[in-house]
mmCIF file as Biopython writes it, N, C-alpha, C and O atoms, coordinates in Angstrom:
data_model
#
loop_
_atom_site.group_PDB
_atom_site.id
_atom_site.type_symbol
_atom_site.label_atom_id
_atom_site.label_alt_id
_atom_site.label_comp_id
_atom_site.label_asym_id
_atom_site.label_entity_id
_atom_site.label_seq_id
_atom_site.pdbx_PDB_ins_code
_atom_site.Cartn_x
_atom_site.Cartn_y
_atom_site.Cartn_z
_atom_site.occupancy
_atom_site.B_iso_or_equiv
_atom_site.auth_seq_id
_atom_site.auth_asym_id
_atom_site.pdbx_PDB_model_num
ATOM 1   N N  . UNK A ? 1  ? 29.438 -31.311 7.030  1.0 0.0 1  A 1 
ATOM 2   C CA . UNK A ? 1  ? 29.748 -32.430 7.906  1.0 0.0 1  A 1 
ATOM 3   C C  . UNK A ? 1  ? 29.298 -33.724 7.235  1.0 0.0 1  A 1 
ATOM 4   O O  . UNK A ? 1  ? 28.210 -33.698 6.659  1.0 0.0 1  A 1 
ATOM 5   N N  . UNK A ? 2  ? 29.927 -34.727 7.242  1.0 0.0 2  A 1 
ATOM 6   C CA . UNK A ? 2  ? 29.917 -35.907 6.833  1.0 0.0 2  A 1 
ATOM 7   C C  . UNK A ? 2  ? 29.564 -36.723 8.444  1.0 0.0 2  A 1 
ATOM 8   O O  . UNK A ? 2  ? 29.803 -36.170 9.518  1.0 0.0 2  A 1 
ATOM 9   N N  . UNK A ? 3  ? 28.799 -38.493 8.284  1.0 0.0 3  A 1 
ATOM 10  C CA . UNK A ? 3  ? 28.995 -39.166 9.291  1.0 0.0 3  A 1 
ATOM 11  C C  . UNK A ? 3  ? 30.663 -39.994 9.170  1.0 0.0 3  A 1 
ATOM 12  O O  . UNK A ? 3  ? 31.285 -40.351 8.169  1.0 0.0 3  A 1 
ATOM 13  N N  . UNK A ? 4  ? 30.918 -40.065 10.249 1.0 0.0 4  A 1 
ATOM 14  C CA . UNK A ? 4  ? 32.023 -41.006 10.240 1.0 0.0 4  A 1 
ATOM 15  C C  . UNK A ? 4  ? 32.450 -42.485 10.488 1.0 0.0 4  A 1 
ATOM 16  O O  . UNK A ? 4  ? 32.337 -43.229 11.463 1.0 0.0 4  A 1 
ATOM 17  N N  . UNK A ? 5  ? 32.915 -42.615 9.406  1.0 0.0 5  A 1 
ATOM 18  C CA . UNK A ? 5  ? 33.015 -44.460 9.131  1.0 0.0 5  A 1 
ATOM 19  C C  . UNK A ? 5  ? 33.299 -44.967 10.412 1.0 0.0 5  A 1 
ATOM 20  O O  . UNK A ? 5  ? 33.092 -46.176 10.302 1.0 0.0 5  A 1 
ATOM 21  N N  . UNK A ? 6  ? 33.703 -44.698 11.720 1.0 0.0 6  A 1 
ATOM 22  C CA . UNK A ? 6  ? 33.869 -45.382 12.341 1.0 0.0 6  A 1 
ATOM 23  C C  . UNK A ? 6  ? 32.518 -45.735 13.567 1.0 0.0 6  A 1 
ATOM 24  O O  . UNK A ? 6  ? 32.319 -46.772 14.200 1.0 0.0 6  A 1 
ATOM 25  N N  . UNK A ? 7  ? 31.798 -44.513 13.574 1.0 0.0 7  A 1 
ATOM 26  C CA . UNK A ? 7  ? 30.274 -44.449 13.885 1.0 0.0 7  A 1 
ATOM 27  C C  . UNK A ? 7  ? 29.759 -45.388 13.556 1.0 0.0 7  A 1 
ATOM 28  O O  . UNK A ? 7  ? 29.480 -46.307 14.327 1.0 0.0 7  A 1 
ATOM 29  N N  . UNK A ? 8  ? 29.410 -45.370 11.810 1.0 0.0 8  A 1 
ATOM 30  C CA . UNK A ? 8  ? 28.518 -46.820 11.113 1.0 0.0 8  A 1 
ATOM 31  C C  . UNK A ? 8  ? 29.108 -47.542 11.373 1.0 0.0 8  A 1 
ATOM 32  O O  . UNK A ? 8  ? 28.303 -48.443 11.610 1.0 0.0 8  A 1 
ATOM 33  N N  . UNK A ? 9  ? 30.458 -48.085 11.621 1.0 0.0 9  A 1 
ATOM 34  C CA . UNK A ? 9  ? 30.523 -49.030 11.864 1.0 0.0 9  A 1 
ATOM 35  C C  . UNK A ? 9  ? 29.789 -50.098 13.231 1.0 0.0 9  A 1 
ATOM 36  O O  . UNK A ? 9  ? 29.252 -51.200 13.345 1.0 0.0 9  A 1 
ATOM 37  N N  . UNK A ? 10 ? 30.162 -49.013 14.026 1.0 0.0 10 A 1 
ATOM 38  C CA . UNK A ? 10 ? 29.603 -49.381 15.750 1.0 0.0 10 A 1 
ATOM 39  C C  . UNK A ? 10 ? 28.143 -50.068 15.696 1.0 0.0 10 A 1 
ATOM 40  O O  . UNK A ? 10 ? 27.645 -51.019 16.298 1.0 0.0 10 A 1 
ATOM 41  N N  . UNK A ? 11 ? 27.560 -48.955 14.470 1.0 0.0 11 A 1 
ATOM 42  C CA . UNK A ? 11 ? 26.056 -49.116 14.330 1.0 0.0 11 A 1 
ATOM 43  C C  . UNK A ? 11 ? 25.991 -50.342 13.519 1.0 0.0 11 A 1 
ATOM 44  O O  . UNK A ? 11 ? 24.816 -50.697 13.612 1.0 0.0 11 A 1 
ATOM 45  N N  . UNK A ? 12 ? 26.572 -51.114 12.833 1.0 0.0 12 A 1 
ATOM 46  C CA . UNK A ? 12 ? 26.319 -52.193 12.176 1.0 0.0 12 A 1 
ATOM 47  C C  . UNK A ? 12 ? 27.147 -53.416 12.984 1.0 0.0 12 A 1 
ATOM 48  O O  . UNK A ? 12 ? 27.218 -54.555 12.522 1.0 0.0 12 A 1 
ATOM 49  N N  . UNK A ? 13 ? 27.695 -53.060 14.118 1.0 0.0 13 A 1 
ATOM 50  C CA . UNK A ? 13 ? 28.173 -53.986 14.642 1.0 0.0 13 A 1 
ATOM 51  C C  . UNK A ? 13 ? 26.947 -54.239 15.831 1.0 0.0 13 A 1 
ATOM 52  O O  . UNK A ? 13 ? 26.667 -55.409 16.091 1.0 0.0 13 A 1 
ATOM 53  N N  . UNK A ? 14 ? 26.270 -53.209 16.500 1.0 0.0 14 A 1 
ATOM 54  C CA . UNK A ? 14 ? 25.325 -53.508 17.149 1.0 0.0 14 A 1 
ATOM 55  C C  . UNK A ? 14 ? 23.902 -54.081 16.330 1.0 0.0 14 A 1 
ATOM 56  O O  . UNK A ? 14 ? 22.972 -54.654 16.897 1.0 0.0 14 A 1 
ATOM 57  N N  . UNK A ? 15 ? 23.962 -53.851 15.214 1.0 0.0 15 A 1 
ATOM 58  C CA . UNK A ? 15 ? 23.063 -54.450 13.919 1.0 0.0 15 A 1 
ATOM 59  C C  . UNK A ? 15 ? 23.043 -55.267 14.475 1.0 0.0 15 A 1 
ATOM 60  O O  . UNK A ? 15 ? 22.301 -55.578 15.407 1.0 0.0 15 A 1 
ATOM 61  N N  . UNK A ? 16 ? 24.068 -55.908 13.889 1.0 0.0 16 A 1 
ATOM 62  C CA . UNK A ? 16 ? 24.830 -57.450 13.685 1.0 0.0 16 A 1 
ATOM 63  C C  . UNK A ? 16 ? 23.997 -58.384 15.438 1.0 0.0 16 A 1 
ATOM 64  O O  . UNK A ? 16 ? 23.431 -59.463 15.615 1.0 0.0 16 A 1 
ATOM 65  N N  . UNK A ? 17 ? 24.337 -57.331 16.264 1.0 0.0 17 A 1 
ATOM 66  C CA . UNK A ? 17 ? 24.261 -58.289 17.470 1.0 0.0 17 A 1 
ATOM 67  C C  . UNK A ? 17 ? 23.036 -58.179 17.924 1.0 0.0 17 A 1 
ATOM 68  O O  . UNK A ? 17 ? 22.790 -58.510 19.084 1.0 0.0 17 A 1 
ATOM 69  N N  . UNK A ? 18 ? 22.161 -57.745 17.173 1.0 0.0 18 A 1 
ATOM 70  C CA . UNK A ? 18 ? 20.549 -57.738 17.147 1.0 0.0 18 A 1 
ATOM 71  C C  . UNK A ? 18 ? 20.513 -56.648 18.370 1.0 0.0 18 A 1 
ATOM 72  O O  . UNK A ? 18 ? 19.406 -56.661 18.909 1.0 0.0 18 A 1 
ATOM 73  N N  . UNK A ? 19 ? 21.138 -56.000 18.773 1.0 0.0 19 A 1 
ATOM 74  C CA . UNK A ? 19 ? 21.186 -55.053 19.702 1.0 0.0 19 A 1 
ATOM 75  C C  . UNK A ? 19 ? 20.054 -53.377 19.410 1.0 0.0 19 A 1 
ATOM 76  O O  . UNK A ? 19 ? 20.316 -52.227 19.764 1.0 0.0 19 A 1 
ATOM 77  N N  . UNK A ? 20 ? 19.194 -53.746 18.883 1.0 0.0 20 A 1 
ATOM 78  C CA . UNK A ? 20 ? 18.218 -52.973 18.007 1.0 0.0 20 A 1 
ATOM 79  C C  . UNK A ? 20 ? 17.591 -51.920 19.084 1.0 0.0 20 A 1 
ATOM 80  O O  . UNK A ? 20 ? 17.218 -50.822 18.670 1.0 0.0 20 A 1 
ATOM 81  N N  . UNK A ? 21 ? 17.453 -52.313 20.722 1.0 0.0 21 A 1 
ATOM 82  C CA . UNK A ? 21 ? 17.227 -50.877 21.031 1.0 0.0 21 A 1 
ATOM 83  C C  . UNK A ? 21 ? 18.317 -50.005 21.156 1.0 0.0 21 A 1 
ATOM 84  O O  . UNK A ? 21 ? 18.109 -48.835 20.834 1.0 0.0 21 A 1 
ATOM 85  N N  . UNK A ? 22 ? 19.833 -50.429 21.696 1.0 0.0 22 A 1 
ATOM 86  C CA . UNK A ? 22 ? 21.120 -49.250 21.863 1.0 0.0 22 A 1 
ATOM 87  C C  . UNK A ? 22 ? 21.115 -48.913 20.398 1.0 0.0 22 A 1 
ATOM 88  O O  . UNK A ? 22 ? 21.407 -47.717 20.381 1.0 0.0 22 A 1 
ATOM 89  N N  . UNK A ? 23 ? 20.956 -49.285 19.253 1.0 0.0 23 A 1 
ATOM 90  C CA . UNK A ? 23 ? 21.508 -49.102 17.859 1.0 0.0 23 A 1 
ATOM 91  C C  . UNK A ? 23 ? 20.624 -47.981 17.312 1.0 0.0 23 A 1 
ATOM 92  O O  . UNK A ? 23 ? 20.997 -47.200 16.436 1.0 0.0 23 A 1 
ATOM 93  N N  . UNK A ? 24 ? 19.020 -47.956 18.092 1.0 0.0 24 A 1 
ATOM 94  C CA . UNK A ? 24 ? 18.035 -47.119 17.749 1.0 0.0 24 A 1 
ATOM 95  C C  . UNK A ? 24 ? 18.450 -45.745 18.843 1.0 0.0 24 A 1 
ATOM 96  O O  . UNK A ? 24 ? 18.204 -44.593 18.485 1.0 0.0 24 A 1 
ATOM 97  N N  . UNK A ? 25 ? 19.045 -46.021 20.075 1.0 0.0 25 A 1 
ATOM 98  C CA . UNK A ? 25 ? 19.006 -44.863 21.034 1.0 0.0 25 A 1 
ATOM 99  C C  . UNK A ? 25 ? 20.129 -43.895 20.308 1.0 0.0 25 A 1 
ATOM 100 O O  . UNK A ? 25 ? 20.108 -42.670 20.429 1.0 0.0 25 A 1 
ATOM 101 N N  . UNK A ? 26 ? 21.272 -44.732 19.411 1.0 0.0 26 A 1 
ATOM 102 C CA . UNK A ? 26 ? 22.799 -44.127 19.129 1.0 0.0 26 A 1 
ATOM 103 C C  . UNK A ? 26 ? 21.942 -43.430 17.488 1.0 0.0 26 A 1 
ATOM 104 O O  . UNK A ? 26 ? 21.451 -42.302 17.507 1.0 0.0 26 A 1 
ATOM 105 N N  . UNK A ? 27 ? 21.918 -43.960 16.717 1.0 0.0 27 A 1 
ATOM 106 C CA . UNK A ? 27 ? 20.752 -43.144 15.615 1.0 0.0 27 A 1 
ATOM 107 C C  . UNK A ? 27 ? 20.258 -41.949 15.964 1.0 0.0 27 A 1 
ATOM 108 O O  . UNK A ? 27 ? 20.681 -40.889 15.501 1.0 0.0 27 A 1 
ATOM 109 N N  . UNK A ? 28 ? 18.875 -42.099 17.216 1.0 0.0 28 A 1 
ATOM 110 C CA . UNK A ? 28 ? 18.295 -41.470 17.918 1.0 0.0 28 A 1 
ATOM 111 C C  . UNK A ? 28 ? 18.955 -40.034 17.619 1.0 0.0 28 A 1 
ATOM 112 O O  . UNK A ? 28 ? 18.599 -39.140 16.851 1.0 0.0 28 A 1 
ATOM 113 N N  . UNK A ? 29 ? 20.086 -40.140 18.536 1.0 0.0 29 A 1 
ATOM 114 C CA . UNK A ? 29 ? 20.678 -38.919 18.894 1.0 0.0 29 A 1 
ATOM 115 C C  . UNK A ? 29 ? 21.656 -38.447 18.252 1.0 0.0 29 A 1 
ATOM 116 O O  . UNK A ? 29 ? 21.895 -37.240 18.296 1.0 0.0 29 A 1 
ATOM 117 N N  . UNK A ? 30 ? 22.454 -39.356 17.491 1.0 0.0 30 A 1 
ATOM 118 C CA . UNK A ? 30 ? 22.753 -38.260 16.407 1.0 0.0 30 A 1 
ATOM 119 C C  . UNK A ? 30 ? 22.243 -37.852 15.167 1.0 0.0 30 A 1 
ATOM 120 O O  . UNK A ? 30 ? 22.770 -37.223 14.250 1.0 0.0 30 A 1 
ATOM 121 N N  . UNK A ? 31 ? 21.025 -38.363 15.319 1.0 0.0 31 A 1 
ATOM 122 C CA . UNK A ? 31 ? 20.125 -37.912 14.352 1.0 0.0 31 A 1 
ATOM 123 C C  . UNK A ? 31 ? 19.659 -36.508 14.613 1.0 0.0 31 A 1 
ATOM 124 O O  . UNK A ? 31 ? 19.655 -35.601 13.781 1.0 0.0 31 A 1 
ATOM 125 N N  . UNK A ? 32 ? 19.288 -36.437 15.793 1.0 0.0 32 A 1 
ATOM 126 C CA . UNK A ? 32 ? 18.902 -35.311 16.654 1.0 0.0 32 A 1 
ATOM 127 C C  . UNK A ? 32 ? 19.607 -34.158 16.787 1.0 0.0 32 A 1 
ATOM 128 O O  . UNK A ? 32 ? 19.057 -33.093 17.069 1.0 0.0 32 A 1 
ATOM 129 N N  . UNK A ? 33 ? 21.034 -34.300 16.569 1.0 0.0 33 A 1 
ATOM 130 C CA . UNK A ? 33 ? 22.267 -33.570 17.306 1.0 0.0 33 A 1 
ATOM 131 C C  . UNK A ? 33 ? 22.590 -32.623 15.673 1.0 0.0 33 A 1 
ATOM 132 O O  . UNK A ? 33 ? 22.431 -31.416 15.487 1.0 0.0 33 A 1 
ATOM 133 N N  . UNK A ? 34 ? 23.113 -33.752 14.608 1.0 0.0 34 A 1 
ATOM 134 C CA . UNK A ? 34 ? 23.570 -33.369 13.538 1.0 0.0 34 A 1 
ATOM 135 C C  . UNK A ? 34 ? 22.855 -33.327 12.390 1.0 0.0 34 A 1 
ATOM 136 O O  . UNK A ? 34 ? 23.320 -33.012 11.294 1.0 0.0 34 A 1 
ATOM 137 N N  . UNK A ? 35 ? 21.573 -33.681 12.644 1.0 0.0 35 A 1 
ATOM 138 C CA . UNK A ? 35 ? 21.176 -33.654 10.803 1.0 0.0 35 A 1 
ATOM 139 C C  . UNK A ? 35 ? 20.931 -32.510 10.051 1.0 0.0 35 A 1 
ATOM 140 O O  . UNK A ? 35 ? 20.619 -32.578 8.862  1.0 0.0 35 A 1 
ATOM 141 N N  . UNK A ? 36 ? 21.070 -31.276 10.768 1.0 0.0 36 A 1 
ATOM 142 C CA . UNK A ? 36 ? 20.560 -30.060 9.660  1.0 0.0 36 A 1 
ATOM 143 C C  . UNK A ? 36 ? 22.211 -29.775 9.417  1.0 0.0 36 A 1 
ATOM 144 O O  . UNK A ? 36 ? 22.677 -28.771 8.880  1.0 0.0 36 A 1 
ATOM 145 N N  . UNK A ? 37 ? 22.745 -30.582 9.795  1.0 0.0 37 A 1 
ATOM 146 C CA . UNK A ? 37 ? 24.587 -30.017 9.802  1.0 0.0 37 A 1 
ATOM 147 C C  . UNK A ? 37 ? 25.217 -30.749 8.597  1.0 0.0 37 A 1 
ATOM 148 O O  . UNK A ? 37 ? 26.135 -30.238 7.955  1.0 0.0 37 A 1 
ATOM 149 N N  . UNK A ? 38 ? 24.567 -32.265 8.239  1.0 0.0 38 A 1 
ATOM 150 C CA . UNK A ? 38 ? 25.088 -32.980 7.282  1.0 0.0 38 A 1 
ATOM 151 C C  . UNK A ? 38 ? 24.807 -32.522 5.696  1.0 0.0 38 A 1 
ATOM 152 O O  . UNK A ? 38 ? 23.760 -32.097 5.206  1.0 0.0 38 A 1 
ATOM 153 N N  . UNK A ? 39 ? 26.155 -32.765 5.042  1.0 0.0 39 A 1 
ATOM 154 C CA . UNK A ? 39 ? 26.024 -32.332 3.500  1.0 0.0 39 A 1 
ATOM 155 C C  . UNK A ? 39 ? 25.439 -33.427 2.389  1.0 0.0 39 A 1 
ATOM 156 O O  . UNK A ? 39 ? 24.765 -33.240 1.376  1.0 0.0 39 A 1 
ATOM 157 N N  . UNK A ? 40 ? 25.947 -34.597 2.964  1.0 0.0 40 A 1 
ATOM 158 C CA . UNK A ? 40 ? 25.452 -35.349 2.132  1.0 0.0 40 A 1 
ATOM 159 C C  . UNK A ? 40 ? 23.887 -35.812 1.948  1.0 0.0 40 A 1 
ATOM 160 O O  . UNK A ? 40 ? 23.152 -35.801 2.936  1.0 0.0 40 A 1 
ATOM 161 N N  . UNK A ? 41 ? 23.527 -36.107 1.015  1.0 0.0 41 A 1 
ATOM 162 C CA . UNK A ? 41 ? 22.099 -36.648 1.008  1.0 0.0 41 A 1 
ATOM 163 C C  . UNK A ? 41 ? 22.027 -37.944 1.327  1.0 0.0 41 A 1 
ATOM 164 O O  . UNK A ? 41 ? 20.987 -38.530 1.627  1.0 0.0 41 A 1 
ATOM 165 N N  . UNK A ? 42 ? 23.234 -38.472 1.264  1.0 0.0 42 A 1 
ATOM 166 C CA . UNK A ? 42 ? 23.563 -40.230 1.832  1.0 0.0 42 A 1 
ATOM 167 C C  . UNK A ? 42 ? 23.319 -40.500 2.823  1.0 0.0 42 A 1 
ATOM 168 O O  . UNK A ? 42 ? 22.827 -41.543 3.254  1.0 0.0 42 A 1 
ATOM 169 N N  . UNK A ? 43 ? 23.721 -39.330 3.476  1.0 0.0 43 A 1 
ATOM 170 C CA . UNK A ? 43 ? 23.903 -39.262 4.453  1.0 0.0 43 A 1 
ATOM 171 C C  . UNK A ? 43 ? 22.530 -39.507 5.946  1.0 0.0 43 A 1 
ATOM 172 O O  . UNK A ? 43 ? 22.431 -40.163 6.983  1.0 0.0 43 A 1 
ATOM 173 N N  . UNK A ? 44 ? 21.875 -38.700 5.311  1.0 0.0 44 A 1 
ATOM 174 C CA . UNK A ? 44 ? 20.641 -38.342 5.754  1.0 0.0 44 A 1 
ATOM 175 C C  . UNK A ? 44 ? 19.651 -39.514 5.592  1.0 0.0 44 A 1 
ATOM 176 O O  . UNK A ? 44 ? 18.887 -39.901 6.476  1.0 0.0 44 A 1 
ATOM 177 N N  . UNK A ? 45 ? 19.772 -40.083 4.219  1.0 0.0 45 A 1 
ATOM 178 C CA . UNK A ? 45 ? 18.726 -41.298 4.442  1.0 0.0 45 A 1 
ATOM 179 C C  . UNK A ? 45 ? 19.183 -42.438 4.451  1.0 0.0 45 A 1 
ATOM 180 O O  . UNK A ? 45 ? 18.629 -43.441 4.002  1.0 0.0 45 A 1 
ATOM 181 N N  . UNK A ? 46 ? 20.749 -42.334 5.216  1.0 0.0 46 A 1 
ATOM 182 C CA . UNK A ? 46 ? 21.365 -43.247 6.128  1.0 0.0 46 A 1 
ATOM 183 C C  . UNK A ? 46 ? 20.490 -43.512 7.022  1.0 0.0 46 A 1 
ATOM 184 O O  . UNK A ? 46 ? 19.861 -44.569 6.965  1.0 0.0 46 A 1 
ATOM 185 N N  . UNK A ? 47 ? 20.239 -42.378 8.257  1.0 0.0 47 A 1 
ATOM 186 C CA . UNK A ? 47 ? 19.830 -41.755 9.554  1.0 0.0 47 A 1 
ATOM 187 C C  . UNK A ? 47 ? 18.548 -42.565 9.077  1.0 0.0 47 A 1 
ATOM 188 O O  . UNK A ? 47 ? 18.243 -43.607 9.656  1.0 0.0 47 A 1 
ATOM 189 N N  . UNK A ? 48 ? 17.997 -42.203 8.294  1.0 0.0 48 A 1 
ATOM 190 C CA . UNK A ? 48 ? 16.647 -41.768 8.091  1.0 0.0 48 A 1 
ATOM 191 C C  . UNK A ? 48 ? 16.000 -43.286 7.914  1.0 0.0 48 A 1 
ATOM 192 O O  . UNK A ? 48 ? 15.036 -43.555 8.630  1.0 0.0 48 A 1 
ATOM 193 N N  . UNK A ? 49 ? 16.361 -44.021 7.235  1.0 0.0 49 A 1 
ATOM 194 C CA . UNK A ? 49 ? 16.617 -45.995 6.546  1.0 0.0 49 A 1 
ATOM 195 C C  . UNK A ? 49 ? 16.752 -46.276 8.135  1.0 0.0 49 A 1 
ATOM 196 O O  . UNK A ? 49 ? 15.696 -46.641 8.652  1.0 0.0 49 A 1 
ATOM 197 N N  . UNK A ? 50 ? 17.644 -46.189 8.827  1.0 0.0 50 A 1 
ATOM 198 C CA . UNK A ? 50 ? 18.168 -47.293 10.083 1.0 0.0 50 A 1 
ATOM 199 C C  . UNK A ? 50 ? 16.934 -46.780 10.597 1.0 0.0 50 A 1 
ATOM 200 O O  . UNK A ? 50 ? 16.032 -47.603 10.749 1.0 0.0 50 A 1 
ATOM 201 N N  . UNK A ? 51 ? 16.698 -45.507 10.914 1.0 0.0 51 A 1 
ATOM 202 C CA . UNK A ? 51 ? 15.211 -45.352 12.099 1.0 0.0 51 A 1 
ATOM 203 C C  . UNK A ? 51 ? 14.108 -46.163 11.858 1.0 0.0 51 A 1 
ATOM 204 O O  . UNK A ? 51 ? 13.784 -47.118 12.564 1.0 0.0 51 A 1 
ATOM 205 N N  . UNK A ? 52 ? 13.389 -45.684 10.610 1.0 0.0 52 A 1 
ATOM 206 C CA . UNK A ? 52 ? 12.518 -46.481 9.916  1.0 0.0 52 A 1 
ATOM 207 C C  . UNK A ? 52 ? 12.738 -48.258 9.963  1.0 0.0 52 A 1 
ATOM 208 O O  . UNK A ? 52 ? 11.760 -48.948 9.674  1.0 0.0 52 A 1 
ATOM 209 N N  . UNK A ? 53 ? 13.370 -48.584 10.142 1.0 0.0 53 A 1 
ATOM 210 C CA . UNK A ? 53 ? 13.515 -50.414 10.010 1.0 0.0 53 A 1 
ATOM 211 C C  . UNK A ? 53 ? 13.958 -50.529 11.596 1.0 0.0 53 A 1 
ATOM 212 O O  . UNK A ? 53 ? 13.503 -51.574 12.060 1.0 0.0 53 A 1 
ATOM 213 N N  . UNK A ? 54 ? 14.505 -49.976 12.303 1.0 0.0 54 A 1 
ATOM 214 C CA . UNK A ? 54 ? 14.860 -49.869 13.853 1.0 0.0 54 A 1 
ATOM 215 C C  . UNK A ? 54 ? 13.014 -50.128 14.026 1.0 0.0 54 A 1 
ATOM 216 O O  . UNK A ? 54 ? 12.425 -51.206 14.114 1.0 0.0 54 A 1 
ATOM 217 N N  . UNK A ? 55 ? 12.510 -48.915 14.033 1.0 0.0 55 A 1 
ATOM 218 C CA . UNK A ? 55 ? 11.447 -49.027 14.109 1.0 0.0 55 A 1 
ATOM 219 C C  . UNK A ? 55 ? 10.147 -49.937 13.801 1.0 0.0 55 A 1 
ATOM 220 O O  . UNK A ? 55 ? 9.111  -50.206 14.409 1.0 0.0 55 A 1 
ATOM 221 N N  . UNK A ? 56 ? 10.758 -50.300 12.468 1.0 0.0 56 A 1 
ATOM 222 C CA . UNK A ? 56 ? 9.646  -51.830 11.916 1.0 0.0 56 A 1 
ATOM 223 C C  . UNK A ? 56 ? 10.100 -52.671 12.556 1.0 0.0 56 A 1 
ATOM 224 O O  . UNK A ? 56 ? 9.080  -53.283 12.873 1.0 0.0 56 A 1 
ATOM 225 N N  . UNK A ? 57 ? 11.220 -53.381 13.178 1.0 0.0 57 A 1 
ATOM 226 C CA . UNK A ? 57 ? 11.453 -54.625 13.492 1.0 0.0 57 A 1 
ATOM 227 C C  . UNK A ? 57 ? 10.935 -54.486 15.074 1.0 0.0 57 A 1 
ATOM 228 O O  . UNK A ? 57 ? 10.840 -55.513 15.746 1.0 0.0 57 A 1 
ATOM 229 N N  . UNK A ? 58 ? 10.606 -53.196 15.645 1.0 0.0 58 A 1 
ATOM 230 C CA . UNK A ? 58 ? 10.537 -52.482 16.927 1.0 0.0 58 A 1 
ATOM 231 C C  . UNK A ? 58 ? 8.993  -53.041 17.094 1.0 0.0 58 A 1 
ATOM 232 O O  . UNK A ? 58 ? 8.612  -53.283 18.239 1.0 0.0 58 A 1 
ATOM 233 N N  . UNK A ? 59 ? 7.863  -53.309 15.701 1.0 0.0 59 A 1 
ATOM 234 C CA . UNK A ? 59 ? 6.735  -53.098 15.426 1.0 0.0 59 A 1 
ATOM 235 C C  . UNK A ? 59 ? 6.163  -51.800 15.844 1.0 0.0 59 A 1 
ATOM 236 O O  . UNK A ? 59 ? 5.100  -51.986 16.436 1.0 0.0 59 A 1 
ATOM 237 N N  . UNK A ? 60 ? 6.406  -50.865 15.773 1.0 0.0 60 A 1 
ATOM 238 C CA . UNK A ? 60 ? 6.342  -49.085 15.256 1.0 0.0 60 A 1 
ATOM 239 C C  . UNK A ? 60 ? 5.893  -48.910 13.841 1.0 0.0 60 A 1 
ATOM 240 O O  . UNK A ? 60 ? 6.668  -48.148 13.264 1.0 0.0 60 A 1 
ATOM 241 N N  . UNK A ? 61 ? 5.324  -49.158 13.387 1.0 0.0 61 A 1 
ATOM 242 C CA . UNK A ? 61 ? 4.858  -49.672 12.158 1.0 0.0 61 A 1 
ATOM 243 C C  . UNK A ? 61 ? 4.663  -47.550 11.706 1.0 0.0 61 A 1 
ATOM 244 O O  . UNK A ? 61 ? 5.311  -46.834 10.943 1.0 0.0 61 A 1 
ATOM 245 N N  . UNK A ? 62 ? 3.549  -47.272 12.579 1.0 0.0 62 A 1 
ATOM 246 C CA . UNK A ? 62 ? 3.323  -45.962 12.119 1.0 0.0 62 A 1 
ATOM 247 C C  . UNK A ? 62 ? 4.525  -45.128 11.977 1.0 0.0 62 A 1 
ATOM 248 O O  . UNK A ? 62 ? 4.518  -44.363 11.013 1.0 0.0 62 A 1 
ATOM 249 N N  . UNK A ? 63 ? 5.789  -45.119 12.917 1.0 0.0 63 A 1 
ATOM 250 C CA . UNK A ? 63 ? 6.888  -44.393 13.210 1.0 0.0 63 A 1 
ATOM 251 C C  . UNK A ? 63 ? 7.599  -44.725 12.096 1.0 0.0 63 A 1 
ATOM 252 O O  . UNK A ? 63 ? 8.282  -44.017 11.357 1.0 0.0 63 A 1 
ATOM 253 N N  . UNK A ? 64 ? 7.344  -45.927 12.068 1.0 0.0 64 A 1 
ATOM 254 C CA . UNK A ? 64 ? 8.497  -46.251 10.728 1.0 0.0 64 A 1 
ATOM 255 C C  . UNK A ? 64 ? 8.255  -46.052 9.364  1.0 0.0 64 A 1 
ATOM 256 O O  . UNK A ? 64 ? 9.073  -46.327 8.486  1.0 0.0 64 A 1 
ATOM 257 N N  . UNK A ? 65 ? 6.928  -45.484 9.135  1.0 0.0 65 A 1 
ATOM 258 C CA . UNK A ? 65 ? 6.171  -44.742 7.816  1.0 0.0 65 A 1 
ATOM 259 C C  . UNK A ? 65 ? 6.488  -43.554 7.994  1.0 0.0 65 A 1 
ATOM 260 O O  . UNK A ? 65 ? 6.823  -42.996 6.949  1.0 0.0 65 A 1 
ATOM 261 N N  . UNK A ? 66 ? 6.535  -42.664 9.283  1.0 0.0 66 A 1 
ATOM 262 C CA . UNK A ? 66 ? 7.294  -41.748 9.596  1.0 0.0 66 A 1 
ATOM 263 C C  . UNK A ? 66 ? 8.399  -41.215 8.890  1.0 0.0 66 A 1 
ATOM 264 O O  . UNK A ? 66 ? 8.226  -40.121 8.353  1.0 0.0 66 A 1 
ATOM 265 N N  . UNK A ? 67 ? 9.787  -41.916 8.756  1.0 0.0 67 A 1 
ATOM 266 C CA . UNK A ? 67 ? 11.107 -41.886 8.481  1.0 0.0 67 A 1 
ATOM 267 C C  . UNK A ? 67 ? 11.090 -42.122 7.272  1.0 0.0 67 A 1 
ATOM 268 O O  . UNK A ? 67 ? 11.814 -41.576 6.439  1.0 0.0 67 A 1 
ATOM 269 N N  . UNK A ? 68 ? 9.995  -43.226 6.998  1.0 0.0 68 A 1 
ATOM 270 C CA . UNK A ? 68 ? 10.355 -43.416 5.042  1.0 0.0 68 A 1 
ATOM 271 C C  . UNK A ? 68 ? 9.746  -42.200 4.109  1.0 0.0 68 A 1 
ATOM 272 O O  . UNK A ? 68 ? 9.874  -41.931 2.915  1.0 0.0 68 A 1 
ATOM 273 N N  . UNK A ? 69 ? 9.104  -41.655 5.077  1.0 0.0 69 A 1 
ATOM 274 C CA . UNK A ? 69 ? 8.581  -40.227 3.768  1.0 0.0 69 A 1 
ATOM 275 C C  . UNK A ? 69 ? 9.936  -39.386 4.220  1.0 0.0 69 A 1 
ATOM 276 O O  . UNK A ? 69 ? 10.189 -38.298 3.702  1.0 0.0 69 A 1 
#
């Protein structure tokens, strides 16, 4: 399984609109749902990058050391 371009997109459009808790809840859960399913390694520290900085800008400072290991 791959993510699908039209997903990231949503997610960088809620980026964009500083919308940082829905952008962290939509991550959240398909992080939750699909990650032992995804092939790519891009993929994963896609997921893995947005949580971690969701989280720093969140000031989650510990959570977001979390995601970067």
């Amino acid at each position: 399984m791959v993510i699908d371009g039209a997903w990231v997109k949503k997610i960088f459009r809620l980026w964009e609109d500083e919308e940082y808790e829905i952008a962290k809840e939509e991550v959240f859960k398909f992080r939750m749902k699909y990650y032992n399913k995804l092939e790519r390694i891009e993929d994963k520290v896609f997921l893995d990058y947005r949580m971690a900085y969701l989280e720093y800008i969140l000031k989650n400072k510990d959570i977001a050391n979390y995601y970067f290991k």
